[in-house]
C-alpha positions in Angstrom: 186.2 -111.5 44.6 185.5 -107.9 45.9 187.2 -105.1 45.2 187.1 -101.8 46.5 188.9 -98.8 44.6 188.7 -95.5 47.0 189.4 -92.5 45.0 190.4 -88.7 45.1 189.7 -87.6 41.3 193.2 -87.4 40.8 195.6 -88.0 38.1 197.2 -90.9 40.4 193.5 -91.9 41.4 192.9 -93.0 37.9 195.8 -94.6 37.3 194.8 -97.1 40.2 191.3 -97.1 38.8 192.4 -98.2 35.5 194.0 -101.5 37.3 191.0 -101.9 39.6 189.0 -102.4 36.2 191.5 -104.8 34.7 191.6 -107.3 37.8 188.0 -106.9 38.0 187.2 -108.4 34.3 190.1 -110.5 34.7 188.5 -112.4 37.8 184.7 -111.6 37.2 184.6 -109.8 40.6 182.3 -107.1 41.9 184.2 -103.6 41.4 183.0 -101.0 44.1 184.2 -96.9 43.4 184.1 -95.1 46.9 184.7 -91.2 47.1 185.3 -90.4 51.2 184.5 -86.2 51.9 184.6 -84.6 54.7 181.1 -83.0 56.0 180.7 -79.9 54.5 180.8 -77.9 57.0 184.3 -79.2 58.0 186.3 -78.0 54.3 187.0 -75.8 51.9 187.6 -72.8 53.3 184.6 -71.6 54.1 184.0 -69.4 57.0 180.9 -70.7 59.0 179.2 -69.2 62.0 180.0 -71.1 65.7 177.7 -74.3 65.9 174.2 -73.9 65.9 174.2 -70.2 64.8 172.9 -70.7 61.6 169.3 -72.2 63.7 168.3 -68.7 64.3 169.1 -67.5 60.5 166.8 -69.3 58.0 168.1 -67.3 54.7 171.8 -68.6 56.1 170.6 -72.0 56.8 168.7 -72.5 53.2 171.5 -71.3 51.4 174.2 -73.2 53.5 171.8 -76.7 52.6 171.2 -75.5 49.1 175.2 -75.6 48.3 175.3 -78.9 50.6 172.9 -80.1 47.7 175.3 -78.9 44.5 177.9 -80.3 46.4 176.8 -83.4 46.5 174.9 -83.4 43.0 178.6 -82.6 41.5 180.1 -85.4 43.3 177.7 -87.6 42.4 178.1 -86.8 38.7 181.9 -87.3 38.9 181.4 -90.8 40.6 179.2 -91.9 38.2 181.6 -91.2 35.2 184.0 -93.5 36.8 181.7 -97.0 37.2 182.7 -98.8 34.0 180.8 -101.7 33.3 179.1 -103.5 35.8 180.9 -101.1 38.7 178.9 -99.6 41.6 179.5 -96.5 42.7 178.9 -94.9 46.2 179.8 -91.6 47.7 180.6 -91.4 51.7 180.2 -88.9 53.9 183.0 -88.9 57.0 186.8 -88.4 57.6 188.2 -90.6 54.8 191.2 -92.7 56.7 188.2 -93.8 59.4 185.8 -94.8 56.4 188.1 -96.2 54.4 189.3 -98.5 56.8 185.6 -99.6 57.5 184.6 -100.0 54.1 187.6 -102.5 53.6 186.4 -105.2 56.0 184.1 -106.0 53.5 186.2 -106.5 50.5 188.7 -109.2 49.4 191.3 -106.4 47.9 191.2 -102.8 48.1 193.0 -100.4 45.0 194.0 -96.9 45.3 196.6 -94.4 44.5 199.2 -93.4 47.0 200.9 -90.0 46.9 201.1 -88.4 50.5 201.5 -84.7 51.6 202.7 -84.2 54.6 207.0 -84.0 55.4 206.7 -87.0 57.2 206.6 -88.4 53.6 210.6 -88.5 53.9 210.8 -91.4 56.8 207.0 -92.9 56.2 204.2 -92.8 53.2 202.1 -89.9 54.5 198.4 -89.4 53.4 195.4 -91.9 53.0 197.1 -95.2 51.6 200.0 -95.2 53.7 197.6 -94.6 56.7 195.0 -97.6 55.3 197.9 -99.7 54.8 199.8 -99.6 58.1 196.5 -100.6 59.8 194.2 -102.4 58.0 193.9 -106.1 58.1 192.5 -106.2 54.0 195.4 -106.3 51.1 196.0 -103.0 49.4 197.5 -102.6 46.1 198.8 -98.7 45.8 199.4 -97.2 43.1 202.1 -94.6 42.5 201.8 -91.1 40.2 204.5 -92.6 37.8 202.8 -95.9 37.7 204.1 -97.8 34.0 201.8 -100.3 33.7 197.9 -100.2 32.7 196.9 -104.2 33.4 197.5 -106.6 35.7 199.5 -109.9 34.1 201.8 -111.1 36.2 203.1 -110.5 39.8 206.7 -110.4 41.7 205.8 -112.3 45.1 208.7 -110.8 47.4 210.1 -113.5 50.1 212.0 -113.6 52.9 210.5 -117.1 53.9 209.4 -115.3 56.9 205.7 -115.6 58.3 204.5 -112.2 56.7 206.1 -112.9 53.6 204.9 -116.7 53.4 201.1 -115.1 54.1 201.7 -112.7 51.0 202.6 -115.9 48.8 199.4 -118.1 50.3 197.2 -114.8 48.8 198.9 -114.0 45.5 198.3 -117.8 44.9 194.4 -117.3 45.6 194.7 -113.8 43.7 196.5 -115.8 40.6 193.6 -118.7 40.5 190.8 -116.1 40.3 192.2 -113.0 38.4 194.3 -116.0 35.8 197.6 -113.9 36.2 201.4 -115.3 36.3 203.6 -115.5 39.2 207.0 -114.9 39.8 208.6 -115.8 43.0 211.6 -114.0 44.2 214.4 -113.6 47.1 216.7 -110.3 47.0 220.0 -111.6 48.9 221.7 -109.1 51.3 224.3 -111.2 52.8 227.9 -112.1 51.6 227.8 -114.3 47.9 227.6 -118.1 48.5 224.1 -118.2 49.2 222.2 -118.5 46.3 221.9 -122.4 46.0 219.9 -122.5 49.6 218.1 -119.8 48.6 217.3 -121.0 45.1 216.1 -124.4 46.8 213.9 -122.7 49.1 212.3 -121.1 46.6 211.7 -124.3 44.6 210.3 -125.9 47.6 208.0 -123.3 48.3 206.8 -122.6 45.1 205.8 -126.2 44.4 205.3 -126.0 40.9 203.0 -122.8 41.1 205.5 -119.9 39.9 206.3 -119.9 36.4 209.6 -118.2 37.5 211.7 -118.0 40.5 214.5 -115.9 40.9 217.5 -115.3 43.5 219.1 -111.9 43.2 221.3 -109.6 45.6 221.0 -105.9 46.5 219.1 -104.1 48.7 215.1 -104.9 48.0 213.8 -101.5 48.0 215.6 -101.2 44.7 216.3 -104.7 43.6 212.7 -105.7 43.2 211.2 -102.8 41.2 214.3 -103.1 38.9 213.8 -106.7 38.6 209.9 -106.5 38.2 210.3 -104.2 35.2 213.2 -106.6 33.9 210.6 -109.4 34.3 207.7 -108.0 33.2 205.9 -108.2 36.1 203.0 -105.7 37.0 202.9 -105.4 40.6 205.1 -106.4 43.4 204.1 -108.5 46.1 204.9 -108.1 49.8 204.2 -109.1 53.3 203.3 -106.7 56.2 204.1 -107.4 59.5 203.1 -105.0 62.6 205.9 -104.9 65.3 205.1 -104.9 69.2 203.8 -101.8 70.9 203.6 -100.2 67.6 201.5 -102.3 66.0 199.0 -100.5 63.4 201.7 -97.3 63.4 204.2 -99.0 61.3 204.6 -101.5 58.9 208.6 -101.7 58.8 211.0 -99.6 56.8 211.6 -101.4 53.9 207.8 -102.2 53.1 207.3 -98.6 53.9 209.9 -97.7 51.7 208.6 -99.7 48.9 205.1 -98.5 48.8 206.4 -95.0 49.1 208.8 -95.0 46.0 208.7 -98.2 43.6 207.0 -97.0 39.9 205.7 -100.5 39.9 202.6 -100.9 42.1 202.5 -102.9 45.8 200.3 -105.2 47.0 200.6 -104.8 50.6 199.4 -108.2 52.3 199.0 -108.0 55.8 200.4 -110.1 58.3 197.3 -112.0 59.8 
């Protein structure tokens, strides 16, 4: 297994750090620690002369490549703190969504912390995750600020029995093999009581022997299953993306959304393939 864990520095960064390690001893894989910033000459605040200017002023030029060097030496230094054990660590130059979503092609899981700030944050996850995970094709595991849970043991597999959602339990089976976690299977009922016993039997059918749990309960899922995860002792939910028509790679669908965006237990976003 490969695993890529993009981070910020932040507090919320190491939080999703902390479970990158964990799955990575737990399944032997190769642990990669990516840091995406933008070109120098794109951030923080400085004021820079109009393209090219600084050719025809050397002392401007050496000092601008001079602090492009301690920029660099620093981020390089925080990096390396953060490759425990046998973990590589690489720092990217670029506009972090675009690499991101690059770098993940090549991995088998990607791990990071999700906290957006933009207002769109009220009707969709803003920032870096919530962009990476509405389009790329790679599962994502985000990671909350108020994240309660340091390992990775056991997961919730969310299920509608719907094509998305029968994906995400096909990969938490291949997930559970290599990383020896448990699995818990579950269906959140909307509907009127008196559907349980299907449910229940579908569940049976599709777990096949391979959850050591499965579990039928009614509510609405965006609060159901992080309630019920915590009751069950599971460490991460997981759930099934699916893109929708002309919008595909803009949306994911509310309640996934909605999930990722405000459940204290983390998501592993699977997406629809």
């Amino acid at each position: 297994m490969r695993i890529l864990h993009a981070t910020d520095f932040s507090h919320t960064a190491e939080l999703a750090r902390t479970l990158a390690v964990d799955i990575a001893r737990r399944a032997a894989a190769k642990l990669h620690v990516v840091h995406v910033q933008q070109h120098f000459q794109e951030g923080h605040g400085r004021a820079f002369l109009p393209a090219g200017a600084d050719a025809i002023n050397a002392d401007l030029q050496r000092r601008l490549e001079s602090e492009r060097q301690q920029e660099t030496r620093a981020l390089m230094d925080r990096l390396a703190l953060l490759g425990e054990g046998s973990a590589t660590t690489e720092l990217v130059w670029g506009e972090p969504r675009r690499e991101l979503l690059r770098l993940a092609t090549d991995v088998d899981l990607m791990v990071m912390g999700a906290h957006g700030g933009t207002p769109f944050d009220e009707v969709f996850l803003g920032g870096v995750a919530g962009y990476v995970v509405r389009r790329t094709t790679t599962p994502v595991l985000t990671v909350r600020e108020n994240c309660p849970t340091r390992h990775v043991g056991r997961l919730l597999v969310a299920t509608d029995f719907q094509e998305a959602a029968l994906g995400a339990w096909t990969f938490a089976n291949w997930f559970a093999e290599r990383a020896h976690v448990k699995l818990v299977l579950a269906h959140v009922e909307e509907g009127p009581p008196g559907e349980a016993g299907s449910s229940q039997a579908r569940l049976e059918t599709l777990s096949a022997g391979r959850a050591e749990r499965i579990v039928v309960a009614g509510g609405n899922p965006i609060d159901t299953l992080p309630t019920l995860a915590a009751e069950l002792g599971a460490d991460a939910i997981v759930v099934g993306m699916k893109r929708h028509g002309a919008l595909a790679g803009l949306i994911m669908g509310a309640r996934g959304d909605a999930l990722v965006r405000s459940s204290p237990i983390p998501i592993l976003s699977v997406p629809a393939t």
